[in-house]
C-alpha positions as CSV (number, residue, x, y, z in Angstrom):
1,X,-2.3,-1.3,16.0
2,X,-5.9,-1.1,14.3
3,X,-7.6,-3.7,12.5
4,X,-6.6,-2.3,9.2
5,X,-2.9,-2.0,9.8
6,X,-2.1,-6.0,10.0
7,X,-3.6,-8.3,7.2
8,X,-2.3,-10.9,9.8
9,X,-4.5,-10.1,12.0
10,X,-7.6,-12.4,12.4
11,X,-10.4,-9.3,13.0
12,X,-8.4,-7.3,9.7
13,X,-10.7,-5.9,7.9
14,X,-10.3,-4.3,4.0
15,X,-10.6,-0.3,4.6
16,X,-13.3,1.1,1.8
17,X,-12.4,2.6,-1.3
18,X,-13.5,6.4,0.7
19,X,-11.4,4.7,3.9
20,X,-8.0,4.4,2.0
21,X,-5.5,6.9,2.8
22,X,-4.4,8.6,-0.5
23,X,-0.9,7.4,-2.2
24,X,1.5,10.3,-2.7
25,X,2.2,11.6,-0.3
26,X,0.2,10.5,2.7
27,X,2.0,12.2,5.0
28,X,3.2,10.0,7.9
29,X,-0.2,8.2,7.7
30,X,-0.2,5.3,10.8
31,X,0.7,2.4,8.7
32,X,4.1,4.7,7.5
33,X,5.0,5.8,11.5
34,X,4.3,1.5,12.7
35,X,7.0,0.6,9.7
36,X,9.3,3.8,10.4
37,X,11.6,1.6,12.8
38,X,11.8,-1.3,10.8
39,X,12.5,0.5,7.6
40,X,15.3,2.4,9.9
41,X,16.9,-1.1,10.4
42,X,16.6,-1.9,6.7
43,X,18.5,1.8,5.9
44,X,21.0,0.7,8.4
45,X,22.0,-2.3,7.0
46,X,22.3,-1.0,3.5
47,X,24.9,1.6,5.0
48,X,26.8,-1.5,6.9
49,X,26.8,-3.7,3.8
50,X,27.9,-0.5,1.7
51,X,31.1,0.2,3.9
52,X,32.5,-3.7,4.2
53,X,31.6,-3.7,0.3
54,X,33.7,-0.5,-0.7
55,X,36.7,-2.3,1.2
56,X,37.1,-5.9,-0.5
57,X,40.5,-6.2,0.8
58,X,39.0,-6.6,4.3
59,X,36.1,-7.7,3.5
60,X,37.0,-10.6,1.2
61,X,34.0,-12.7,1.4
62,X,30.7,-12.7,0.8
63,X,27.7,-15.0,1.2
64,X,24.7,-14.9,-1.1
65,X,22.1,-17.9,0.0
66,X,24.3,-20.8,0.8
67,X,27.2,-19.9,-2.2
68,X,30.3,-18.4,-1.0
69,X,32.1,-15.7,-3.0
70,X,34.8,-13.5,-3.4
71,X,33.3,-9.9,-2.8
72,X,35.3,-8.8,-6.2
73,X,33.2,-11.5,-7.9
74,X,30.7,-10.5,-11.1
75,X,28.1,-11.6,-9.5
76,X,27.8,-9.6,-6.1
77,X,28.4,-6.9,-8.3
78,X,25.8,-7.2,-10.3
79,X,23.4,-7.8,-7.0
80,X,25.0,-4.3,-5.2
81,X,24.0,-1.5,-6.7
82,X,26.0,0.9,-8.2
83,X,26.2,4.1,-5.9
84,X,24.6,4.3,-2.6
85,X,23.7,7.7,-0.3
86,X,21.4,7.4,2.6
87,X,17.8,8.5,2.0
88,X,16.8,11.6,3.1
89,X,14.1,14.6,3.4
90,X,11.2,13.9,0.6
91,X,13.3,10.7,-0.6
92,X,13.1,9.3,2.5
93,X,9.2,9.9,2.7
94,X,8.8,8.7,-0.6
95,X,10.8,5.3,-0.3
96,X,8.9,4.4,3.4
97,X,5.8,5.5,2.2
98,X,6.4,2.9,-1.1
99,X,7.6,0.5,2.0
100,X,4.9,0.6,4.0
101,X,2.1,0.7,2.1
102,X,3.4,-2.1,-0.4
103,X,3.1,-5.6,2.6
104,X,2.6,-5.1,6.0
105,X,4.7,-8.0,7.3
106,X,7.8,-6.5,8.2
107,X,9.8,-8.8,10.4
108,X,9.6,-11.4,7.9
109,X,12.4,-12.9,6.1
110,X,11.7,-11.2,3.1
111,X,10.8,-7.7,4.2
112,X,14.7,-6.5,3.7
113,X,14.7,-8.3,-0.1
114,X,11.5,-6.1,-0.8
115,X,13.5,-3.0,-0.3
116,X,16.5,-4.2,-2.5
117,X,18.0,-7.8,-3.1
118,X,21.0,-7.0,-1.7
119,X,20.5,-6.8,2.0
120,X,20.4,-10.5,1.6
121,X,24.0,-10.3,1.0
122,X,26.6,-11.1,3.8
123,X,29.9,-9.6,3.6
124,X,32.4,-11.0,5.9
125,X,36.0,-10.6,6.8
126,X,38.3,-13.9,6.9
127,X,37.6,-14.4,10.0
128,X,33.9,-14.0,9.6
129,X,34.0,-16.8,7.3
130,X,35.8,-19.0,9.3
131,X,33.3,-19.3,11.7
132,X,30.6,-19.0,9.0
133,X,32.0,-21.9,7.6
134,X,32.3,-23.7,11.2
135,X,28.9,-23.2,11.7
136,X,27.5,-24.6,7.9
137,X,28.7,-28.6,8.4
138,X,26.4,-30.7,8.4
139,X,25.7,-34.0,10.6
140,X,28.2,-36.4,8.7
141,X,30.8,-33.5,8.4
142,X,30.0,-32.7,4.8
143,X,30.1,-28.8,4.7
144,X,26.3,-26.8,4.1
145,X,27.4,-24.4,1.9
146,X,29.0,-24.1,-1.9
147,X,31.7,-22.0,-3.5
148,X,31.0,-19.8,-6.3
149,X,31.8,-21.5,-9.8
150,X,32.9,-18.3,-11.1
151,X,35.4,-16.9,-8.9
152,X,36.1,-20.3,-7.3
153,X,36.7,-18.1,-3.4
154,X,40.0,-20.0,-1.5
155,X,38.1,-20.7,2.0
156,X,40.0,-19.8,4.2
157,X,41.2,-22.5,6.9
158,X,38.9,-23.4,9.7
């Protein structure tokens, strides 16, 4: 990776104005092929969290932060978007080129958000949140986590 790839880097240097690679389309520049993988992941999840979403029966639960929800609940709807196809061809180049070129951290926390809000999202089966739920207690037994106000989700038991 050169010095002008990582602004984490203690050598990183600013490229000139003349040094900047053009915005669209830049054509696979090297800061668009070091993120390609990552961005992959990111695309990969969306697809995962799309299938468990368009079955609710199955997937009845779902974790935003530390609240618990039903997935039919208003308010993972309103964080999944409405429709969702897999990018591809000039889309595709368009969205990892925005990707890439936007923060150059992307194995933080918040690389997936910067994409869209709701890869942050965790939809679960019952089961799932069983041991979700077994894993959120804290040290005096009092449980790490809180249900949705709205749709008031029926944990299921432990």
């Amino acid at each position: 990776m050169t010095k002008h790839l990582d602004p984490w880097d203690p050598d990183f240097e600013w490229p000139e104005e003349g040094e900047r690679e053009p915005e669209p389309p830049c054509g696979r520049c090297e800061w668009c092929q070091v993120a390609q993988s990552a961005f992959d992941n990111i695309l990969d999840v969306a697809d995962g969290l799309w299938r468990r979403y368009q079955s609710p029966e199955e997937n009845s639960f779902t974790v935003n932060g530390r609240n618990l929800h039903r997935t039919v609940c208003s308010s993972i709807r309103r964080e999944m978007p409405t429709e969702h196809a897999r990018l591809e061809g000039e889309a595709y180049d368009l969205a990892l080129q925005k990707w890439a070129h936007e923060d150059h951290d992307y194995n933080s926390a918040c690389a997936a958000k910067r994409y869209s809000p709701h890869l942050l999202l965790e939809i679960m089966t019952p089961a799932e949140t069983r041991e979700w739920i077994a894993s959120r207690v804290r040290p005096r037994g009092k449980p790490d986590y809180r249900l949705c106000k709205m749709c008031r989700p029926e944990v299921p038991a432990v």
